[in-house]
Gaussian input, Z-matrix of N, CA and C with variables (Angstrom, degrees):
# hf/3-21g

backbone

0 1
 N
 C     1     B1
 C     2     B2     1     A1
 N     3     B3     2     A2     1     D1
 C     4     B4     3     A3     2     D2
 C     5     B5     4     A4     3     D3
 N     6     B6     5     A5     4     D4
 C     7     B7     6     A6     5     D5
 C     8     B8     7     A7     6     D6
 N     9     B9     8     A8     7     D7
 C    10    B10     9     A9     8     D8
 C    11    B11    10    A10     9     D9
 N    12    B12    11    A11    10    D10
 C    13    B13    12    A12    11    D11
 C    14    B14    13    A13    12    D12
 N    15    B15    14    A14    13    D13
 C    16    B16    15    A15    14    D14
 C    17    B17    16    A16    15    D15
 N    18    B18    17    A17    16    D16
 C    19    B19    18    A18    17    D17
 C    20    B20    19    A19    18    D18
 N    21    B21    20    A20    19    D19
 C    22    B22    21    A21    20    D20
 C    23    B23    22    A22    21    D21
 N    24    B24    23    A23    22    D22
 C    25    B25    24    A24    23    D23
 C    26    B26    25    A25    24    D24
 N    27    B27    26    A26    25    D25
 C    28    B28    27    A27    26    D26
 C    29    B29    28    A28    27    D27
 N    30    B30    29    A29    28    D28
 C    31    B31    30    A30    29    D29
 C    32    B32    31    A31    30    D30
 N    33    B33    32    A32    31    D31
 C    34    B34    33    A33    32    D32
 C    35    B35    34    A34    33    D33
 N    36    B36    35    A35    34    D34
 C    37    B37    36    A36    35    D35
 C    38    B38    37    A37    36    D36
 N    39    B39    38    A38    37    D37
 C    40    B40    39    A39    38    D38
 C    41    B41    40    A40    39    D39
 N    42    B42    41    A41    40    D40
 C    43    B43    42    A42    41    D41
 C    44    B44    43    A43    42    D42
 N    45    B45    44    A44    43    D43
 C    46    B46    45    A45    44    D44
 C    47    B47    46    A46    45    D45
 N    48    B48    47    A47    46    D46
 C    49    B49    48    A48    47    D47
 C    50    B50    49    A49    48    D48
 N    51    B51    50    A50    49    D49
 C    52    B52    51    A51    50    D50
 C    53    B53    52    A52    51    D51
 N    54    B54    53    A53    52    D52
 C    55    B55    54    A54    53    D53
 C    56    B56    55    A55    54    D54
 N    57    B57    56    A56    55    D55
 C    58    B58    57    A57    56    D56
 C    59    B59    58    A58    57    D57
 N    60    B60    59    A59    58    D58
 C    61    B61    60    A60    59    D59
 C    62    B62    61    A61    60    D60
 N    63    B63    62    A62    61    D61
 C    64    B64    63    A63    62    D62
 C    65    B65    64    A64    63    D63
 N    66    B66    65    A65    64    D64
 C    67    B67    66    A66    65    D65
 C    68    B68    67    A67    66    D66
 N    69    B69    68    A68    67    D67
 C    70    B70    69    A69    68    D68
 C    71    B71    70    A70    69    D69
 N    72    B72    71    A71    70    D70
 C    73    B73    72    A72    71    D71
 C    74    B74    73    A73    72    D72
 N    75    B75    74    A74    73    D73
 C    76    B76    75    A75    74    D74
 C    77    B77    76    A76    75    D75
 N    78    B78    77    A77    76    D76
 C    79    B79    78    A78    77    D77
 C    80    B80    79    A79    78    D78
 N    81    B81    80    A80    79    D79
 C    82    B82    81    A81    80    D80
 C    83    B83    82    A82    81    D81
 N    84    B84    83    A83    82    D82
 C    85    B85    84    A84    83    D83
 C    86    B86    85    A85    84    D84
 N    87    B87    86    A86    85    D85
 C    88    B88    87    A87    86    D86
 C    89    B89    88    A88    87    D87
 N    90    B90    89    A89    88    D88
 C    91    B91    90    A90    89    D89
 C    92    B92    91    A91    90    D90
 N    93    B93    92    A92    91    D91
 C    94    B94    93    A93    92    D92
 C    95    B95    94    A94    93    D93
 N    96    B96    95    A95    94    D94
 C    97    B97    96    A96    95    D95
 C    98    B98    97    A97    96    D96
 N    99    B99    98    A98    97    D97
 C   100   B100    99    A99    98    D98
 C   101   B101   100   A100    99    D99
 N   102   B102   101   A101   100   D100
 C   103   B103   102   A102   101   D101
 C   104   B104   103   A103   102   D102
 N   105   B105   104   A104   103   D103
 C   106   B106   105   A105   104   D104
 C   107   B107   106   A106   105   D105
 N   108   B108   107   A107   106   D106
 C   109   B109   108   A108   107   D107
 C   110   B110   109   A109   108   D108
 N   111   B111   110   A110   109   D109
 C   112   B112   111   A111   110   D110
 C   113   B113   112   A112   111   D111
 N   114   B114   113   A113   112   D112
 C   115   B115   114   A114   113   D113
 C   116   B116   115   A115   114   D114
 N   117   B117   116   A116   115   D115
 C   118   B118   117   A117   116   D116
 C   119   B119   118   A118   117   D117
 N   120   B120   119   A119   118   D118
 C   121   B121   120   A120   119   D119
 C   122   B122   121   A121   120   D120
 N   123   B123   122   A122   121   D121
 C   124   B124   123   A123   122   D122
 C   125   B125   124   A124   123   D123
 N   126   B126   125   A125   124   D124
 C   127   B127   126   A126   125   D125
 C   128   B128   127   A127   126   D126
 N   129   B129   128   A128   127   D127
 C   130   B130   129   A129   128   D128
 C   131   B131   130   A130   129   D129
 N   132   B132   131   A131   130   D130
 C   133   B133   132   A132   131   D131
 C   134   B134   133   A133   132   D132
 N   135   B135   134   A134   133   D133
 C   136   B136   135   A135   134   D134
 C   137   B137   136   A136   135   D135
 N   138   B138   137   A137   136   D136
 C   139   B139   138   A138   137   D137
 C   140   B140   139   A139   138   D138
 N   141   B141   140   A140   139   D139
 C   142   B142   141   A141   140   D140
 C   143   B143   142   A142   141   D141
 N   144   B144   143   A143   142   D142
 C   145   B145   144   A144   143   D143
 C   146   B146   145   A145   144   D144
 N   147   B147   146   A146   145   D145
 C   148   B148   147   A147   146   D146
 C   149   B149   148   A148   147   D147
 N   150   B150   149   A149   148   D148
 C   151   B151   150   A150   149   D149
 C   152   B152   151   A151   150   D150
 N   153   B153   152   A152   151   D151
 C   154   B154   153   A153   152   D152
 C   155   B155   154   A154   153   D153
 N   156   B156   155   A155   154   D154
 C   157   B157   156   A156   155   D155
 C   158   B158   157   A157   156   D156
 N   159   B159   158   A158   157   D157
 C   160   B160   159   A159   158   D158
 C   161   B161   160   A160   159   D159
 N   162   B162   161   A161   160   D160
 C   163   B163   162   A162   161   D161
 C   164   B164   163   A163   162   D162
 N   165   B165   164   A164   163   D163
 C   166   B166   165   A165   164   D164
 C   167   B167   166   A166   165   D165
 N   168   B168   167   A167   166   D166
 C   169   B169   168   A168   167   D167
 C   170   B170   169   A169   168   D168
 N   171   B171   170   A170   169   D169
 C   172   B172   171   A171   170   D170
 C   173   B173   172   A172   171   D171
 N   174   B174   173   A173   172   D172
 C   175   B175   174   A174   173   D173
 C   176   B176   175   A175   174   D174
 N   177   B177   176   A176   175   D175
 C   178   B178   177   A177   176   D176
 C   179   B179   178   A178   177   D177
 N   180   B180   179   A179   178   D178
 C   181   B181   180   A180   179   D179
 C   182   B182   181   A181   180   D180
 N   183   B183   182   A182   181   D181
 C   184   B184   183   A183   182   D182
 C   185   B185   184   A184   183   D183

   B1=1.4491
   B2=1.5225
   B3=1.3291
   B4=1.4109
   B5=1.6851
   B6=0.9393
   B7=1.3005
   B8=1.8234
   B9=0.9935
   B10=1.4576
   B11=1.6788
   B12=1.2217
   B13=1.4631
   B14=1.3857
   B15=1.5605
   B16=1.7818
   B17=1.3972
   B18=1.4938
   B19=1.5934
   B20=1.4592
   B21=1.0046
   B22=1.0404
   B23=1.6613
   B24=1.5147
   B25=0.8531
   B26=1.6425
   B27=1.5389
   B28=1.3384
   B29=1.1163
   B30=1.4760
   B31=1.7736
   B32=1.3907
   B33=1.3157
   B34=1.1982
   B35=1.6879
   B36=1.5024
   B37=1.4397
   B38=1.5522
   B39=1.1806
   B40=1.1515
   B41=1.7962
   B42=1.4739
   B43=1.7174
   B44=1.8331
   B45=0.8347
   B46=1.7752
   B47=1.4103
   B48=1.3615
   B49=0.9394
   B50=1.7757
   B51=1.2875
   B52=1.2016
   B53=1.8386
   B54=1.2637
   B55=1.1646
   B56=1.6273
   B57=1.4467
   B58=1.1122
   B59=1.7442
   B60=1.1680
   B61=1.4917
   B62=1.7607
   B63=1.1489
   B64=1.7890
   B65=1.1664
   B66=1.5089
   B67=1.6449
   B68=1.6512
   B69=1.0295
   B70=1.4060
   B71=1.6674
   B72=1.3500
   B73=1.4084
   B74=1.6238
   B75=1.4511
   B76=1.3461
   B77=1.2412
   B78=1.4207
   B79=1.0263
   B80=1.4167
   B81=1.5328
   B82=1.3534
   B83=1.9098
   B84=1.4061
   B85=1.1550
   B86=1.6255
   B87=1.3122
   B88=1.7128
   B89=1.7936
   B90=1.2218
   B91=2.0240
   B92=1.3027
   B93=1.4393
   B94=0.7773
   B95=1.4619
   B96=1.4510
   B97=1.2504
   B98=1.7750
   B99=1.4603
   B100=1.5545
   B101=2.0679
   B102=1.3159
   B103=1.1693
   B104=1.7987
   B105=1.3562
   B106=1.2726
   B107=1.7487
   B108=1.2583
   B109=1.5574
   B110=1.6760
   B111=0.7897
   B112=1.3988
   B113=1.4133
   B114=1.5028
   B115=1.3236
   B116=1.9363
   B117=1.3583
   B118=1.4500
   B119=1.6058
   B120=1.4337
   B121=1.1244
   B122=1.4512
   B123=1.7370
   B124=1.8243
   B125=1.5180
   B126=1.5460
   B127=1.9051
   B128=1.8878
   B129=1.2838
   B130=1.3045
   B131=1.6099
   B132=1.4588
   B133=1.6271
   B134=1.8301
   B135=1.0834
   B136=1.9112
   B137=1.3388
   B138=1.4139
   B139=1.4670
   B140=1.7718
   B141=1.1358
   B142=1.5723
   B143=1.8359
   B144=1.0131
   B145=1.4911
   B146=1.7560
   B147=1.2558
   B148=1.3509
   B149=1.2601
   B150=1.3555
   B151=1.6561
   B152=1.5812
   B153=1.1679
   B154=1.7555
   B155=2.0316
   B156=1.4422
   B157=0.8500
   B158=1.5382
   B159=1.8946
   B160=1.6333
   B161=1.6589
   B162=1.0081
   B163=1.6225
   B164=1.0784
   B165=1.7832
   B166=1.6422
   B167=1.6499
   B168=1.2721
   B169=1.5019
   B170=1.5669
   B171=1.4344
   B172=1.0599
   B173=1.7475
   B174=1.3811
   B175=1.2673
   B176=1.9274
   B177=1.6631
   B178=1.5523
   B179=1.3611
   B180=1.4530
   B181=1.1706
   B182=1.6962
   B183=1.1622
   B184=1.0053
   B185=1.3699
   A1=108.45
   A2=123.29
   A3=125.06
   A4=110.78
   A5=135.00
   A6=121.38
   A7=118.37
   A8=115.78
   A9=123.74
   A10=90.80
   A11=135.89
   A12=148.19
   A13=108.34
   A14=118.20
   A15=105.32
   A16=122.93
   A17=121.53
   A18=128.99
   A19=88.44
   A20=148.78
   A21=136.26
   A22=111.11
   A23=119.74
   A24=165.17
   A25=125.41
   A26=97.91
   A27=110.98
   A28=157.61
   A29=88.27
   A30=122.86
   A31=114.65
   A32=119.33
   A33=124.42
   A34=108.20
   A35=102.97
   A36=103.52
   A37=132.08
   A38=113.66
   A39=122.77
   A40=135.83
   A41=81.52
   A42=108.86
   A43=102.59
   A44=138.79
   A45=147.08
   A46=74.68
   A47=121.15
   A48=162.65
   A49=100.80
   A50=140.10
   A51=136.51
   A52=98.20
   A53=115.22
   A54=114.40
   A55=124.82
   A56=117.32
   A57=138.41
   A58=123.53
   A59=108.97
   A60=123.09
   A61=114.97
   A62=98.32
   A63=111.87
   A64=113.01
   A65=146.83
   A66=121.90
   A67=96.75
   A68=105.50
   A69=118.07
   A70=128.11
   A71=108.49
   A72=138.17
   A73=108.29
   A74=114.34
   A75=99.78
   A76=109.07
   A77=141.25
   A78=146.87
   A79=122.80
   A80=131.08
   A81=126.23
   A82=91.21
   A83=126.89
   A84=91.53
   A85=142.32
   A86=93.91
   A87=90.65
   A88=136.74
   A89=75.61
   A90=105.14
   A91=97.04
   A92=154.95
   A93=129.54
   A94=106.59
   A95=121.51
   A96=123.35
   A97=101.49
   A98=88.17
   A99=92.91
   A100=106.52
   A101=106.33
   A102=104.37
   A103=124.05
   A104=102.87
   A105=116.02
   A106=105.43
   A107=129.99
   A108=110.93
   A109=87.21
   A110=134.40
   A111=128.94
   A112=142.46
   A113=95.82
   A114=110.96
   A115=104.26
   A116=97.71
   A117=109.35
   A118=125.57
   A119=97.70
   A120=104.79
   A121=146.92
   A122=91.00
   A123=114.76
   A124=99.39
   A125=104.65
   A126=111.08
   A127=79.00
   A128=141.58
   A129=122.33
   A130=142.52
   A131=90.21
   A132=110.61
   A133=92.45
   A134=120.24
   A135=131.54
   A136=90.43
   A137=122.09
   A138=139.93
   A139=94.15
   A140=101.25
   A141=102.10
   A142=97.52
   A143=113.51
   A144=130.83
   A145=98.64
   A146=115.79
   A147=117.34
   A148=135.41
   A149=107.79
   A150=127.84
   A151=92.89
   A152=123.08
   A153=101.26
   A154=84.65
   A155=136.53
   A156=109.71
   A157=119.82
   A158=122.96
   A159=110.58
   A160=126.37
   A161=114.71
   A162=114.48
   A163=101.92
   A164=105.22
   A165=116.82
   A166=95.53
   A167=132.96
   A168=118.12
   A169=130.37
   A170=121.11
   A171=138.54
   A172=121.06
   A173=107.19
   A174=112.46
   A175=110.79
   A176=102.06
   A177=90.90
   A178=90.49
   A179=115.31
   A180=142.98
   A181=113.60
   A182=114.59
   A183=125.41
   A184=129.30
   D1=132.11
   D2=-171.26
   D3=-73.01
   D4=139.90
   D5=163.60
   D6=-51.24
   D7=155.59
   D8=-174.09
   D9=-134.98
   D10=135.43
   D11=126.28
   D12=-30.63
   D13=111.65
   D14=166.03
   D15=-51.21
   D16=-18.68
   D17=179.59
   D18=-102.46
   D19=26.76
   D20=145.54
   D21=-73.76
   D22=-68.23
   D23=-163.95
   D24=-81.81
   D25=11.60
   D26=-149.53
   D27=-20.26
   D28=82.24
   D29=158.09
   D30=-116.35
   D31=61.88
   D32=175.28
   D33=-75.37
   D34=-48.89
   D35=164.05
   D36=-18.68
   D37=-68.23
   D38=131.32
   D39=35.57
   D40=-82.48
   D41=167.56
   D42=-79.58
   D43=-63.25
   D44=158.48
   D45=-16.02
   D46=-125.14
   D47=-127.14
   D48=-48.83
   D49=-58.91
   D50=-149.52
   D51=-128.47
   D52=-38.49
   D53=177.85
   D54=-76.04
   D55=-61.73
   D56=169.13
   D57=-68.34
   D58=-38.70
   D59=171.55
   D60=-18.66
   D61=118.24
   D62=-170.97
   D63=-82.19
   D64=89.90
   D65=-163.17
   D66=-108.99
   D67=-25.23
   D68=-172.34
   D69=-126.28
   D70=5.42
   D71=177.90
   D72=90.89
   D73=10.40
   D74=165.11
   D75=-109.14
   D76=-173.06
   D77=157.11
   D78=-78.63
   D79=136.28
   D80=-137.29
   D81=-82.18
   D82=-64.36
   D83=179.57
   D84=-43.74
   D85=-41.89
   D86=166.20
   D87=-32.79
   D88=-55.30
   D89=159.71
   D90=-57.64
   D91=-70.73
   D92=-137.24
   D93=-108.97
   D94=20.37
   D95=-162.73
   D96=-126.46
   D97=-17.55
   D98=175.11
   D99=-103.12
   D100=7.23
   D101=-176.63
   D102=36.00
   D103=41.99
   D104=170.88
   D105=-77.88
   D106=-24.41
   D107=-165.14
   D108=-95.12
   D109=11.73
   D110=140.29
   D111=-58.18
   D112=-9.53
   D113=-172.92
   D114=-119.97
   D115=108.85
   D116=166.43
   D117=-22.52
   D118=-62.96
   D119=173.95
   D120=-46.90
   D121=-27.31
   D122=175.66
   D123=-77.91
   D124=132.62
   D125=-150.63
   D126=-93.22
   D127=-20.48
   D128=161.98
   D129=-74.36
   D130=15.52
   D131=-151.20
   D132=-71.44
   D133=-66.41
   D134=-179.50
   D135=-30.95
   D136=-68.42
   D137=-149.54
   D138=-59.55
   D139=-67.62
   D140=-164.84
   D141=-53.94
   D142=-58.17
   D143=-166.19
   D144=-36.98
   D145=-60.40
   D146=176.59
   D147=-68.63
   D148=-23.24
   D149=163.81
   D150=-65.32
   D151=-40.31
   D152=-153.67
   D153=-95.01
   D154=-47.05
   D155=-173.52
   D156=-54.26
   D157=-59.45
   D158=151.81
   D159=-12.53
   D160=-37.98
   D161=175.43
   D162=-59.35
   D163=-74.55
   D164=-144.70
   D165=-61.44
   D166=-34.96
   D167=173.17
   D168=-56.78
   D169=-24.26
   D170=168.80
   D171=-76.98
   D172=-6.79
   D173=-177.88
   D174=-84.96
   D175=147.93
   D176=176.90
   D177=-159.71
   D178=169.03
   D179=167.79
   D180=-26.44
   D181=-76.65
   D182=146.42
   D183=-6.63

């Protein structure tokens, strides 16, 4: 299957929405790529954590 761009294809949203998404002034992959909300200590950790689980339930096929 070729890759497609989600703004190709328009689901750019997409990227906004689940990728890029600011909960804590970083950008959510970043957060989750640096595995900082893993760490207790980071005072946005609850916050982010629940924003991204609320997401992932709202996500579908579709």
């Amino acid at each position: 299957m070729p890759f497609q761009h989600p703004e190709e294809i328009g689901y750019g949203y997409v990227i906004e929405r689940y990728a890029a998404r600011k909960d804590s002034g970083h950008a959510r992959y970043l957060v989750l790529k640096s595995g900082r909300f893993l760490q207790p200590e980071w005072l946005h950790a609850e916050h982010f954590a629940r924003h991204l689980i609320d997401d992932s339930a709202t996500i579908t096929d579709r």
